[in-house]
C-alpha positions in Angstrom: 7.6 -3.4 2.6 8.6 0.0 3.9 9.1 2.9 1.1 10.2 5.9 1.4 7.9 9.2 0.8 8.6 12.9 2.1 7.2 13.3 5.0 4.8 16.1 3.9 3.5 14.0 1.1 2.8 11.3 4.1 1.5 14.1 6.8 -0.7 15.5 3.7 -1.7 11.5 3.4 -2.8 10.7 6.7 -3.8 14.2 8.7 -6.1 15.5 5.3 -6.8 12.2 3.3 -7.3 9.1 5.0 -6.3 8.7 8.8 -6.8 5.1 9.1 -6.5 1.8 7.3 -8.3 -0.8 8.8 -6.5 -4.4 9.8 -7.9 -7.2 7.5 -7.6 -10.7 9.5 -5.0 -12.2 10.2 -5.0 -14.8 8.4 -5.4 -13.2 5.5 -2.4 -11.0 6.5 -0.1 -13.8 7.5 -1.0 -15.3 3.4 -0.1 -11.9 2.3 3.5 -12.2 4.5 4.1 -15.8 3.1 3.2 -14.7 -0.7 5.6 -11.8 -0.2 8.3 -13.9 0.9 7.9 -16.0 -2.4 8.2 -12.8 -3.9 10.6 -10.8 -2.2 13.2 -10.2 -5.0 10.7 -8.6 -7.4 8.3 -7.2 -4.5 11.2 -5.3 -2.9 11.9 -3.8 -6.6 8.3 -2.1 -6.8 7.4 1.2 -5.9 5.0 2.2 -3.7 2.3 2.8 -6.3 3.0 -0.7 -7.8 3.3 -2.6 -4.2 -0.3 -0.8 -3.2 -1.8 -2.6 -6.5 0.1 -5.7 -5.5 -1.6 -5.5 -2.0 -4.8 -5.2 -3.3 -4.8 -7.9 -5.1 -3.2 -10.1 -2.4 -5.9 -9.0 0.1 -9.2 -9.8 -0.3 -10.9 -7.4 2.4 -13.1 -4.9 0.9 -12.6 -1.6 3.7 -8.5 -2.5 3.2 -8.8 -2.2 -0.4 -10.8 0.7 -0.7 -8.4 2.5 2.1 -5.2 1.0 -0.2 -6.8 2.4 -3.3 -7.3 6.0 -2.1 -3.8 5.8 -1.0 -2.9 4.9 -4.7 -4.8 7.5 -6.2 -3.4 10.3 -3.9 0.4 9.5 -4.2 -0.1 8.6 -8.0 -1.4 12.1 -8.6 1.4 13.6 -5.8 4.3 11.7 -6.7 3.7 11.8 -10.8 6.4 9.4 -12.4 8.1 8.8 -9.0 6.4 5.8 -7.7 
């Protein structure tokens, strides 16, 4: 699920905005991964705006989403129509 992003826009992310994301459990992860892998052929089409929502939604850990969802909100408003 890697997507690219200018590495200031991702320095500006994680060194001024948010510096960690916590882990949700594994199991919940490892649901994610298998979901995904349903999915791959649409999921691997998304940008990263649209695969942050797509987490969300995925996985149901409260601190992840919250972390996910100021990540959204920053490289919605950073990368306008590119994401």
């Amino acid at each position: 699920m890697v997507r690219e992003l200018p590495v200031s826009v991702h320095n500006e992310l994680h060194n001024e905005i948010l510096h960690d994301v916590p882990k949700p459990a594994e199991r919940l992860l490892q649901t994610a991964y298998n979901d995904y892998l349903e999915e791959k052929e649409v999921l691997d089409t998304l940008g990263i705006c649209q695969l942050i929502v797509w987490l969300c939604d995925e996985i149901p850990d409260e601190a992840f989403q919250a972390c996910m969802m100021v990540q959204f909100r920053f490289l919605s408003t950073r990368l306008g129509g590119r994401n």
